[in-house]
N, CA, C and O atoms as CSV, one atom per row, in Angstrom:
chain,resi,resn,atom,element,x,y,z
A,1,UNK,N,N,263.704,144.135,70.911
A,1,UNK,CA,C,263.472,145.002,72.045
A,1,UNK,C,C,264.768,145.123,72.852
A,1,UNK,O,O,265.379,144.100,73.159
A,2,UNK,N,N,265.156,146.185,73.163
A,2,UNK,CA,C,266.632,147.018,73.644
A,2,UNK,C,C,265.860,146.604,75.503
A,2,UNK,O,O,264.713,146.695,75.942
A,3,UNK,N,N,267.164,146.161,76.125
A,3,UNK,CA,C,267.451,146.344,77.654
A,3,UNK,C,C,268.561,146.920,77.750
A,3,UNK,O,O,269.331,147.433,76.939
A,4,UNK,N,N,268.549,146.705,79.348
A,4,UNK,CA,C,269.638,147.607,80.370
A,4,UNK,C,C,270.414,148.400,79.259
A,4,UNK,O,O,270.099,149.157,78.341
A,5,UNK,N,N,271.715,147.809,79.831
A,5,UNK,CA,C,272.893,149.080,78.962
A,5,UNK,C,C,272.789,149.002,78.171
A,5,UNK,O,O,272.924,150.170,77.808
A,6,UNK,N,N,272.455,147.997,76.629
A,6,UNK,CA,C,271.992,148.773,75.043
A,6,UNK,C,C,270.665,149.416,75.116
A,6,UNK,O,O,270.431,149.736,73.951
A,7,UNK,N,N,269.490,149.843,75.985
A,7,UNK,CA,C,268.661,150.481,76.096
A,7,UNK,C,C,269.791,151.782,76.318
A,7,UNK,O,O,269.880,152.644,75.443
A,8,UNK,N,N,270.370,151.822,77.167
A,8,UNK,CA,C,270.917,153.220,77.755
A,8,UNK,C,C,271.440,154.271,76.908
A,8,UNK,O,O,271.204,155.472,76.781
A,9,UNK,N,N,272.428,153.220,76.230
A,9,UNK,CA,C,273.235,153.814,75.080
A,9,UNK,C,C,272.643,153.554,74.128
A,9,UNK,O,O,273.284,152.748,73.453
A,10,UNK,N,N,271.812,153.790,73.737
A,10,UNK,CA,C,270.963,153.666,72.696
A,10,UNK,C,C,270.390,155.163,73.035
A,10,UNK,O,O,270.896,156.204,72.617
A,11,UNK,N,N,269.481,155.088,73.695
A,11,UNK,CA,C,268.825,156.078,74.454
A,11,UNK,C,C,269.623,156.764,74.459
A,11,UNK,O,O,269.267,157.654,73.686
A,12,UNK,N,N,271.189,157.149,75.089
A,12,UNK,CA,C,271.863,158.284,74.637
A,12,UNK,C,C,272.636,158.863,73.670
A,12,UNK,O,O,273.269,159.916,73.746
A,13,UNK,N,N,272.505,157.845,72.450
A,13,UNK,CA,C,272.961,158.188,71.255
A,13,UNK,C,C,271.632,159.261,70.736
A,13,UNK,O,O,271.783,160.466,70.532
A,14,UNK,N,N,270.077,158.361,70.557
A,14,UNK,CA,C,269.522,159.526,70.130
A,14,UNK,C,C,268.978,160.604,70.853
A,14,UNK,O,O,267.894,161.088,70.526
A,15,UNK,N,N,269.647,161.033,71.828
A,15,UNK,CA,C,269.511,162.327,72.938
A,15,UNK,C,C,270.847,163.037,72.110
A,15,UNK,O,O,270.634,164.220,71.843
A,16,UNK,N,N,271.994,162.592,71.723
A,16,UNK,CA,C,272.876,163.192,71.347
A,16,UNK,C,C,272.731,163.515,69.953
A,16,UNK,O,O,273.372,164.505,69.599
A,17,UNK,N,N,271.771,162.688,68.709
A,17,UNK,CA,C,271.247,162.871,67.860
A,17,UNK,C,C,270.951,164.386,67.354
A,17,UNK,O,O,271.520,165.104,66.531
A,18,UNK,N,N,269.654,164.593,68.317
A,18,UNK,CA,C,269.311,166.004,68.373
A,18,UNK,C,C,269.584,166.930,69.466
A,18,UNK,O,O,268.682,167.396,70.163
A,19,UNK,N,N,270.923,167.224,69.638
A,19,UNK,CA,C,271.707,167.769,70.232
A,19,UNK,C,C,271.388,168.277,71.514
A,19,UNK,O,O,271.427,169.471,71.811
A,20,UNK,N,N,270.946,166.979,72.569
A,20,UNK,CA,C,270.678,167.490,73.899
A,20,UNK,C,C,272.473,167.588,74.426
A,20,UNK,O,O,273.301,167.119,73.646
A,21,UNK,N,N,272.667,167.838,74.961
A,21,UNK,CA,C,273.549,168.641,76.002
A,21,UNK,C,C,274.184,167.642,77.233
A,21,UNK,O,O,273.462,166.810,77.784
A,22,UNK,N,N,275.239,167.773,77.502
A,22,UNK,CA,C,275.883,167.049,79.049
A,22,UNK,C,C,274.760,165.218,79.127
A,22,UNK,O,O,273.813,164.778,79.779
A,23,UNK,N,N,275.602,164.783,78.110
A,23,UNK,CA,C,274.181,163.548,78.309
A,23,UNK,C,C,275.286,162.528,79.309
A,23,UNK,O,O,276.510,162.490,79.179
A,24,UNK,N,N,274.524,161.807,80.232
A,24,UNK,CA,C,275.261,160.948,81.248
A,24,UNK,C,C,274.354,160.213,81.560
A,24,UNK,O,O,273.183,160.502,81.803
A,25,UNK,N,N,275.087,158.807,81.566
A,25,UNK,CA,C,274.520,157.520,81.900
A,25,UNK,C,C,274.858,156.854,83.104
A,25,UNK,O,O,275.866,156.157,82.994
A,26,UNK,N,N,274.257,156.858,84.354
A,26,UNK,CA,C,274.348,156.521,85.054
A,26,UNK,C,C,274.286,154.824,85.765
A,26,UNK,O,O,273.191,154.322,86.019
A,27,UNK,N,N,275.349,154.211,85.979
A,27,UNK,CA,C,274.858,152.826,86.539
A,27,UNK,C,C,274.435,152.451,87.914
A,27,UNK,O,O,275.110,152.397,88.942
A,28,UNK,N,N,273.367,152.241,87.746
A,28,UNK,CA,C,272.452,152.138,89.543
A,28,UNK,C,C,272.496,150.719,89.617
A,28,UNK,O,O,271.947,150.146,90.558
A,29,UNK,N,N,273.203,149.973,88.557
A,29,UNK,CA,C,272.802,148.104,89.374
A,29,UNK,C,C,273.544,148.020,90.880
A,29,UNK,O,O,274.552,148.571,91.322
A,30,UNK,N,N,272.863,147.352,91.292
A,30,UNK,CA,C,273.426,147.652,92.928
A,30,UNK,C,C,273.172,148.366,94.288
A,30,UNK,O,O,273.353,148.162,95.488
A,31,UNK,N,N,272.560,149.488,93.302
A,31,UNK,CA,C,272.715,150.916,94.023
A,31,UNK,C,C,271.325,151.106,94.359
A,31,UNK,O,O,271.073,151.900,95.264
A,32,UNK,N,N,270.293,150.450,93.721
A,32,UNK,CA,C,268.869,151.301,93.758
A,32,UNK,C,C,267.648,150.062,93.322
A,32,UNK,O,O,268.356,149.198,92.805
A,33,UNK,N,N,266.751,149.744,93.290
A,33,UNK,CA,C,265.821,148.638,93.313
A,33,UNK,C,C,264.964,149.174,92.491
A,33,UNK,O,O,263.876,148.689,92.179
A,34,UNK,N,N,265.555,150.469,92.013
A,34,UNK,CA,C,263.817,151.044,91.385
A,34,UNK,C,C,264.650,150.929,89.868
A,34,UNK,O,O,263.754,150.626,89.080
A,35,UNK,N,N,265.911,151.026,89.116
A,35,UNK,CA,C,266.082,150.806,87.743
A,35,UNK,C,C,267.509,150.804,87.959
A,35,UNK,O,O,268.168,151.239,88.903
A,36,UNK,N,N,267.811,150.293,87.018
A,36,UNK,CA,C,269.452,149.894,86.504
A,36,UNK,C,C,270.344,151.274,86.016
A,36,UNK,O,O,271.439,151.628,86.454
A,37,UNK,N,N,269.616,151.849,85.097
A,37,UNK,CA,C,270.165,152.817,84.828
A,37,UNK,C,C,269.447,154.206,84.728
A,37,UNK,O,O,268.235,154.415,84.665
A,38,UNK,N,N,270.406,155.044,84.729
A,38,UNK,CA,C,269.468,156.631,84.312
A,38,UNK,C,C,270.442,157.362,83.560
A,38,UNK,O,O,271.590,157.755,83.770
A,39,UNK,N,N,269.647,157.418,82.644
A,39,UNK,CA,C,270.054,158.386,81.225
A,39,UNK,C,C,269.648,160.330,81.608
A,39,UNK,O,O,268.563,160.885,81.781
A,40,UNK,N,N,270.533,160.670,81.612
A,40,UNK,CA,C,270.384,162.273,82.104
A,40,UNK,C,C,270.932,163.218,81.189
A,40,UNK,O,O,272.159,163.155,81.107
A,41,UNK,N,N,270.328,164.153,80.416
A,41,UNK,CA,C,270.698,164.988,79.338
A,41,UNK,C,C,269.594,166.810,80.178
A,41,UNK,O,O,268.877,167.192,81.104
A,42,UNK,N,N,270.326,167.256,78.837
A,42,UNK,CA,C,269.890,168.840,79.021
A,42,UNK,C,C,269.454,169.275,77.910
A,42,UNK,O,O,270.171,168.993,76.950
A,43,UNK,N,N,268.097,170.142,77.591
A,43,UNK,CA,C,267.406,170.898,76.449
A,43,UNK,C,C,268.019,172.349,76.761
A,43,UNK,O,O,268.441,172.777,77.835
A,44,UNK,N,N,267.955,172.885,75.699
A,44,UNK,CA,C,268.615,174.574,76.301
A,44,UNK,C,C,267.260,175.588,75.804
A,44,UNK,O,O,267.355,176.786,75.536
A,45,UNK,N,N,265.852,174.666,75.759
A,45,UNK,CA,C,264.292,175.732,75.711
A,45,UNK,C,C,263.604,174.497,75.696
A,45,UNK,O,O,264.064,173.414,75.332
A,46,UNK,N,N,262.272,174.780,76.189
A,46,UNK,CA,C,261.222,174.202,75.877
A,46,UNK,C,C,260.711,173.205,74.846
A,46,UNK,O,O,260.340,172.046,75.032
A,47,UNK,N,N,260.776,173.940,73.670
A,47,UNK,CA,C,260.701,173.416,72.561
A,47,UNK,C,C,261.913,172.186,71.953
A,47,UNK,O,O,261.729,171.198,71.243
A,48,UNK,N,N,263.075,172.697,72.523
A,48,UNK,CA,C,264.170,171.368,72.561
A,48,UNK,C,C,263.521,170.520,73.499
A,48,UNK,O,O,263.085,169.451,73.073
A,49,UNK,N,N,263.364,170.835,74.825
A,49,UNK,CA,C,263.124,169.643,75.464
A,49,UNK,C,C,262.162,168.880,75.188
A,49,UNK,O,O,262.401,167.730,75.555
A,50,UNK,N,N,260.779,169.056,74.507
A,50,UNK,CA,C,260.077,168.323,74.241
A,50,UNK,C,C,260.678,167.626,72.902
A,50,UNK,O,O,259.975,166.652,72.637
A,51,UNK,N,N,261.550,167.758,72.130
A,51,UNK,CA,C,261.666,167.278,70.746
A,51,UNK,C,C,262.806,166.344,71.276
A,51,UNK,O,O,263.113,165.324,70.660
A,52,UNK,N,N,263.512,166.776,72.600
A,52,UNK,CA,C,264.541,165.452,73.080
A,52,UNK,C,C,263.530,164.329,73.140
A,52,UNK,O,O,263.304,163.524,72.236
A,53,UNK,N,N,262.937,164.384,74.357
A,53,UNK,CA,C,262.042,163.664,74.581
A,53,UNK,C,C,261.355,162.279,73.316
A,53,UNK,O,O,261.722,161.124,73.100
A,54,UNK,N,N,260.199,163.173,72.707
A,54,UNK,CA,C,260.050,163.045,71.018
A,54,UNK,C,C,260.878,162.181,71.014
A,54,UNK,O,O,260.874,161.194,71.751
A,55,UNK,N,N,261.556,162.407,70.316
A,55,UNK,CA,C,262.983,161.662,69.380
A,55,UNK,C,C,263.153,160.441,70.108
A,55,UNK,O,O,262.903,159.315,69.679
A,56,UNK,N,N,263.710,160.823,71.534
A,56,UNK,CA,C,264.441,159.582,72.125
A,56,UNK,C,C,262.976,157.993,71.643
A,56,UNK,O,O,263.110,156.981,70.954
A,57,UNK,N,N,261.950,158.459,72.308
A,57,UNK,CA,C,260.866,157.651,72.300
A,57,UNK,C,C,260.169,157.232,71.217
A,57,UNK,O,O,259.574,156.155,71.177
A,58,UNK,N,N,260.221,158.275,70.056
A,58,UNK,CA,C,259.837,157.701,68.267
A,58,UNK,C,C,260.883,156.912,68.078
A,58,UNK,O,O,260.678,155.708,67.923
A,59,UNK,N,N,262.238,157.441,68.053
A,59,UNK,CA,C,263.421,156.251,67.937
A,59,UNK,C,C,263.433,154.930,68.293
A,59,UNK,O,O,263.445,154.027,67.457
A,60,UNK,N,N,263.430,154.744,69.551
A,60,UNK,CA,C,263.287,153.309,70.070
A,60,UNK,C,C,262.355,152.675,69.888
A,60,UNK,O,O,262.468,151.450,69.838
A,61,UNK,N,N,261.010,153.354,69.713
A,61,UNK,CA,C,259.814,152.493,68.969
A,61,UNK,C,C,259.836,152.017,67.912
A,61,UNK,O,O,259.635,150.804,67.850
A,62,UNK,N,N,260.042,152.645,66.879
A,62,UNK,CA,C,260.575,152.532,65.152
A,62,UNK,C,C,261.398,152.054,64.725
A,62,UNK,O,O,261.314,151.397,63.687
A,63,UNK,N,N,262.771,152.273,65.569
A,63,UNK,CA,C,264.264,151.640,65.269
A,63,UNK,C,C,264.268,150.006,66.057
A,63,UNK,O,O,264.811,148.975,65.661
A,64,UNK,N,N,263.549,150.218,67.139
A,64,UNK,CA,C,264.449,149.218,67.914
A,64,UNK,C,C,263.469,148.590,68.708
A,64,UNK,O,O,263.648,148.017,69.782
A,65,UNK,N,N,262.398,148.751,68.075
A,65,UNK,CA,C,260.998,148.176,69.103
A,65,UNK,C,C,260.339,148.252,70.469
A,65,UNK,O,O,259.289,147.757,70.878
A,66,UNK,N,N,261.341,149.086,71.114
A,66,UNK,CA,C,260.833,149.688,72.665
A,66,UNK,C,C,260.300,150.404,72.970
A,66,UNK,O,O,260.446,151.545,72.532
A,67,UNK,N,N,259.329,150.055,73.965
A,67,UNK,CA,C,258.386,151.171,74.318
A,67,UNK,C,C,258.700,151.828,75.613
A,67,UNK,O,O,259.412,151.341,76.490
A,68,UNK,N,N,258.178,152.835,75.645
A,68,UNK,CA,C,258.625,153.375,77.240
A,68,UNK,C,C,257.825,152.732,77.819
A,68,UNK,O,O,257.169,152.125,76.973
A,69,UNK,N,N,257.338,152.405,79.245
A,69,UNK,CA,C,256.538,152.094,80.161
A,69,UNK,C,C,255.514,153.468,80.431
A,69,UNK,O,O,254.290,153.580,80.497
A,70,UNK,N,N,256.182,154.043,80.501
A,70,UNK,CA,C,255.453,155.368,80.945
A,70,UNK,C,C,256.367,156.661,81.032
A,70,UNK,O,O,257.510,156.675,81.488
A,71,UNK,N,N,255.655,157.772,80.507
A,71,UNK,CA,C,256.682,158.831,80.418
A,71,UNK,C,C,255.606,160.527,81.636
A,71,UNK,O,O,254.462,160.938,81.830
A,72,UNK,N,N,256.410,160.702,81.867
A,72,UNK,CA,C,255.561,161.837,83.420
A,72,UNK,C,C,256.564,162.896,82.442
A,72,UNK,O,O,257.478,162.722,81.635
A,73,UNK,N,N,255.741,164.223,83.082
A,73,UNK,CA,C,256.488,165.464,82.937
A,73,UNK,C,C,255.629,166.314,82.483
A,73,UNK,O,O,254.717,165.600,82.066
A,74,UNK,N,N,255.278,167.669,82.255
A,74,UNK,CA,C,255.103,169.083,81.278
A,74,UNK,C,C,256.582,169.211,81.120
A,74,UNK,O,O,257.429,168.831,81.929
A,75,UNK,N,N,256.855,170.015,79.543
A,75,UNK,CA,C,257.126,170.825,79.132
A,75,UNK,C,C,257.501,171.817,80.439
A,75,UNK,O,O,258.704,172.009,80.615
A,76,UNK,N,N,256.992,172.165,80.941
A,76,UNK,CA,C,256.415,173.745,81.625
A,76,UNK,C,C,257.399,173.705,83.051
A,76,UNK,O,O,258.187,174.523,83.526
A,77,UNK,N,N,256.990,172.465,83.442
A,77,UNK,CA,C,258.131,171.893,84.535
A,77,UNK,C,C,259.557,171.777,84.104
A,77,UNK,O,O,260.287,171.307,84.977
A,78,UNK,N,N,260.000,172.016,83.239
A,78,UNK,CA,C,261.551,171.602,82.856
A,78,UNK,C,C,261.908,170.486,82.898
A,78,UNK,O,O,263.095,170.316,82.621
A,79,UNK,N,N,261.024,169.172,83.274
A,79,UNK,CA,C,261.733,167.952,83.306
A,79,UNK,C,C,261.176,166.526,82.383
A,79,UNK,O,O,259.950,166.522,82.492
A,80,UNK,N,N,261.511,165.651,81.755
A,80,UNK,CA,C,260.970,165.453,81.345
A,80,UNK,C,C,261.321,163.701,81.679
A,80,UNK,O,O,262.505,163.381,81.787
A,81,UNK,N,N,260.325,162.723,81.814
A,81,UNK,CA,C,260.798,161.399,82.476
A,81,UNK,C,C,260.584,160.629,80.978
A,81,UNK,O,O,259.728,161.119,80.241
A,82,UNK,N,N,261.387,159.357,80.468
A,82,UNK,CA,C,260.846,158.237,80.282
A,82,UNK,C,C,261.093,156.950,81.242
A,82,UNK,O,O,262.169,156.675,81.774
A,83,UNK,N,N,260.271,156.451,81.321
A,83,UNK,CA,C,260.539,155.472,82.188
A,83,UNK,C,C,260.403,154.027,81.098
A,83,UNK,O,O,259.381,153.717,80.486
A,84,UNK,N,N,261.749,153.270,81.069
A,84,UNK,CA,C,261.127,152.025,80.531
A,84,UNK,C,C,261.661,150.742,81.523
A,84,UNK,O,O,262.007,149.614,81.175
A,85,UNK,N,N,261.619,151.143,82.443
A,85,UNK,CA,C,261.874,149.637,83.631
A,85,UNK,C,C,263.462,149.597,84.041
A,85,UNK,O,O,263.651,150.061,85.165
A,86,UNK,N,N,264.125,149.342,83.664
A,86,UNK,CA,C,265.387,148.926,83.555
A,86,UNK,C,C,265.830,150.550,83.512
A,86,UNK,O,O,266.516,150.974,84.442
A,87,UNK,N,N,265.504,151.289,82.621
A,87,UNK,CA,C,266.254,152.384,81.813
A,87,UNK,C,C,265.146,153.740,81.987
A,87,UNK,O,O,264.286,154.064,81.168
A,88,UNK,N,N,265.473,154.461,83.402
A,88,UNK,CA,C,265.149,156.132,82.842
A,88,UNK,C,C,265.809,156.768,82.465
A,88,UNK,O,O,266.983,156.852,82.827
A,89,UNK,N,N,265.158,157.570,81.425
A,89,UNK,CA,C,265.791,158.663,80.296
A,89,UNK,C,C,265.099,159.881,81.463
A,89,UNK,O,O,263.892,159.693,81.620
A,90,UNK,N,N,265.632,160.994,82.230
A,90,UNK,CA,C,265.719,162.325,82.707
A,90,UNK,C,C,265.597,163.391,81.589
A,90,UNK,O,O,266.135,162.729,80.702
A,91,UNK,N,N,265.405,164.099,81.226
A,91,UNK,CA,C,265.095,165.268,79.639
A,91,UNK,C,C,265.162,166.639,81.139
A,91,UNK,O,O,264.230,167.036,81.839
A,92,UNK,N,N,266.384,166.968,81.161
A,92,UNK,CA,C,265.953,168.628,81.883
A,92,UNK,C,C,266.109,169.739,80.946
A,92,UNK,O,O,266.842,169.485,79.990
A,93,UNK,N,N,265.435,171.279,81.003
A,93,UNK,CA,C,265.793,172.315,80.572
A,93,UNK,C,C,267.370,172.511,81.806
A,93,UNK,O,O,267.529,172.352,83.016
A,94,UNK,N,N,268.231,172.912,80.685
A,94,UNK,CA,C,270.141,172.781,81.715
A,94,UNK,C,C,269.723,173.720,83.045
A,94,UNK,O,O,270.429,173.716,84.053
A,95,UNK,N,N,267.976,174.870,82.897
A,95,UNK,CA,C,268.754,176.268,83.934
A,95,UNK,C,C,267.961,175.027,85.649
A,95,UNK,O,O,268.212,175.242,86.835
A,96,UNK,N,N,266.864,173.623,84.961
A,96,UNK,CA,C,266.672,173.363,85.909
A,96,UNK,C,C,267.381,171.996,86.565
A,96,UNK,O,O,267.288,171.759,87.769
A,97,UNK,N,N,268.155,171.055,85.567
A,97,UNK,CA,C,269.049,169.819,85.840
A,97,UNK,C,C,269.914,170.340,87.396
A,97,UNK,O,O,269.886,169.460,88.256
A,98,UNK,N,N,270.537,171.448,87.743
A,98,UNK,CA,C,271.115,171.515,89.239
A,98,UNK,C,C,270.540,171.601,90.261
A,98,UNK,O,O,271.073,171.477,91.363
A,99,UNK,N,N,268.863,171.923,89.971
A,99,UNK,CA,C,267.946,172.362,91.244
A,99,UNK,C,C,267.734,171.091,91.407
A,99,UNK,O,O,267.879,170.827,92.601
A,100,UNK,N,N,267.355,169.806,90.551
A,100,UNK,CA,C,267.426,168.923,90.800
A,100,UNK,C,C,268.365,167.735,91.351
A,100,UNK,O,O,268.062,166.805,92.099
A,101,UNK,N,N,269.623,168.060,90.740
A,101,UNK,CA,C,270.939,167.087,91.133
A,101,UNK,C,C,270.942,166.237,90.957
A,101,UNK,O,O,271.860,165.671,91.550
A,102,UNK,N,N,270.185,165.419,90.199
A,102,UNK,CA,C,270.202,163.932,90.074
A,102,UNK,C,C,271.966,163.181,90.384
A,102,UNK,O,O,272.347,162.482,91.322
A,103,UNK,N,N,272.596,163.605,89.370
A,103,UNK,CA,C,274.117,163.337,89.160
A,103,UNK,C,C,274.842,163.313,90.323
A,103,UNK,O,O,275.700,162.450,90.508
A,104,UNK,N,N,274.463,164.597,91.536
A,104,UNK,CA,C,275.050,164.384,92.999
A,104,UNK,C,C,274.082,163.842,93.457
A,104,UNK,O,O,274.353,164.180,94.609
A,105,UNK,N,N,273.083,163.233,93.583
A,105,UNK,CA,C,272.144,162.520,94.323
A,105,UNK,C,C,272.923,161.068,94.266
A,105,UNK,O,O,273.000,160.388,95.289
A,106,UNK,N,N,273.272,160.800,93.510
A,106,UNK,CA,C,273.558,159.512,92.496
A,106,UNK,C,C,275.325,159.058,92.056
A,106,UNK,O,O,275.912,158.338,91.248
A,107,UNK,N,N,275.733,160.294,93.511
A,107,UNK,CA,C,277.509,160.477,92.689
A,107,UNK,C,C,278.509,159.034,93.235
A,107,UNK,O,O,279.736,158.971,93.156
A,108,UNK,N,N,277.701,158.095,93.717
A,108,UNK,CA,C,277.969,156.859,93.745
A,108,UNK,C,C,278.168,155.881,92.647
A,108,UNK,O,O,279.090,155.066,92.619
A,109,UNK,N,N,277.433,155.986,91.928
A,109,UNK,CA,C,276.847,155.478,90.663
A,109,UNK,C,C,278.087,155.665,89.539
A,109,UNK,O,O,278.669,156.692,89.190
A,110,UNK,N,N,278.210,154.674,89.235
A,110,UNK,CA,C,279.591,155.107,87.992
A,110,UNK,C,C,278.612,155.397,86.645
A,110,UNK,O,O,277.564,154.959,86.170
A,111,UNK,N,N,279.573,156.359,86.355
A,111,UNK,CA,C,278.854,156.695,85.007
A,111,UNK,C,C,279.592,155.871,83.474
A,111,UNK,O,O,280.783,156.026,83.204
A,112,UNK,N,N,278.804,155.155,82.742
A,112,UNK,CA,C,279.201,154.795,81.541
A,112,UNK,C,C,279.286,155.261,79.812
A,112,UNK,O,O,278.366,155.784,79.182
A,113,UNK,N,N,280.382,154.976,79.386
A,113,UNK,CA,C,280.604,155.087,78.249
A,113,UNK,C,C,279.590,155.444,77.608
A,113,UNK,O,O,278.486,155.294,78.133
A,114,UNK,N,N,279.712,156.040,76.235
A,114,UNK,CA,C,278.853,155.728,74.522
A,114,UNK,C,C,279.244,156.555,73.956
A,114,UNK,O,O,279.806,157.603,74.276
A,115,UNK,N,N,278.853,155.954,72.697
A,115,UNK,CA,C,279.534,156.542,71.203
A,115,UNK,C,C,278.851,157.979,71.016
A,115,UNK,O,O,277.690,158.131,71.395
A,116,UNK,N,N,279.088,158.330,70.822
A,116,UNK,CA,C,278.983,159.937,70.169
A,116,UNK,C,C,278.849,160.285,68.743
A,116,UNK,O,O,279.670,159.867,67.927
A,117,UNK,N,N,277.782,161.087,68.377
A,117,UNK,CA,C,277.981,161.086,66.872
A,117,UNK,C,C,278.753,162.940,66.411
A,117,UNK,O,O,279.077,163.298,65.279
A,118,UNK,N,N,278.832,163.622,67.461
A,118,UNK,CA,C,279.289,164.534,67.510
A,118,UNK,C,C,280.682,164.825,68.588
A,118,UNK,O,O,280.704,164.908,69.816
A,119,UNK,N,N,281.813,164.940,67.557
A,119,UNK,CA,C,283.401,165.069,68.390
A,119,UNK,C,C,283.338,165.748,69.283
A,119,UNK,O,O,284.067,165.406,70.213
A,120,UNK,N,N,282.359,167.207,69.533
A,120,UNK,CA,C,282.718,167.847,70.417
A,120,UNK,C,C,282.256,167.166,71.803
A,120,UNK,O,O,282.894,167.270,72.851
A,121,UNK,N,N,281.368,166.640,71.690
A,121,UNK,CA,C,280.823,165.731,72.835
A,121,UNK,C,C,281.987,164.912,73.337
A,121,UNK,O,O,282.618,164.115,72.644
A,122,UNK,N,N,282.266,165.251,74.920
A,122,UNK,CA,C,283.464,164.706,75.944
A,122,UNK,C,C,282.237,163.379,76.841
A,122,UNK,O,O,281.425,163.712,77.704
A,123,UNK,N,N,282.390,162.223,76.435
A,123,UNK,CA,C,282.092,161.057,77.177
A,123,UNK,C,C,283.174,160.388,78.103
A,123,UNK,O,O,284.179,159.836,77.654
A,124,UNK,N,N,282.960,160.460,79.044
A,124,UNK,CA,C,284.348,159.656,79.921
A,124,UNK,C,C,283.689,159.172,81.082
A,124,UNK,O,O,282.916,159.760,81.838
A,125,UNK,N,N,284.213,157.739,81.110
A,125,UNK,CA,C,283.665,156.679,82.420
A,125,UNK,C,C,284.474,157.190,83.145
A,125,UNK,O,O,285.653,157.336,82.823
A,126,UNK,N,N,283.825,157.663,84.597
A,126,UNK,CA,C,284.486,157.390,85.802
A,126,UNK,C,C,284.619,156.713,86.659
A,126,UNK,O,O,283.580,156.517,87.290
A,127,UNK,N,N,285.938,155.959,87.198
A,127,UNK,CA,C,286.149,155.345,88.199
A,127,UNK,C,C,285.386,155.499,89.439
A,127,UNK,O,O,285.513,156.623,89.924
A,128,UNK,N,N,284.735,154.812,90.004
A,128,UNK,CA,C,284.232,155.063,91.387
A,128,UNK,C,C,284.529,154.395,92.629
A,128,UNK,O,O,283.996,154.768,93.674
């Protein structure tokens, strides 16, 4: 069973798997009492966003033995939650991730590393 940051990056390898979009890992230790980290990606339709979702959560069950705690959202809403304690995974459609802001809500928060299975994907820790 996967915690904190190998939950995260884990979690955002298979978001990057099936090609969610702008994926960023946020570190809240410190910062927030409600989870350590938040995993934040983008679907570019519906049907992606539910299969991000999907994926991330068949993956970690199958691969790596984790379960979410609980996952909230429609489809219909553009957003999509897993929650597994330590580690939320965020799933937005990209036209609704700015109405929300998580990333400037949170621009305290240093964001961390992970591997990429696709070059074009730009990962870079920032200093905070």
């Amino acid at each position: 069973m996967l915690k904190g940051l190998e939950l995260a990056k884990t979690a955002a390898r298979y978001a990057d798997d099936i090609q969610a979009e702008d994926i960023v890992i946020l570190d809240l230790r410190g910062l927030s009492q409600l989870t350590d980290f938040f995993v934040v990606c983008s679907a570019n339709s519906q049907p992606h966003l539910k299969a991000v979702s999907r994926e991330i959560s068949q993956h970690l069950a199958e691969n790596d033995k984790t379960q979410a705690n609980r996952s909230d959202g429609k489809p219909e809403s553009q957003w999509l939650i897993l929650d597994f304690i330590d580690v939320i995974v965020h799933v937005f459609h990209r036209d609704k991730r700015g109405v929300y802001a998580i990333e400037d809500l949170w621009s305290d928060a240093p964001r961390i590393e992970f591997e990429t299975s696709h070059p074009s994907t730009v990962i870079k820790e920032v200093e905070s």
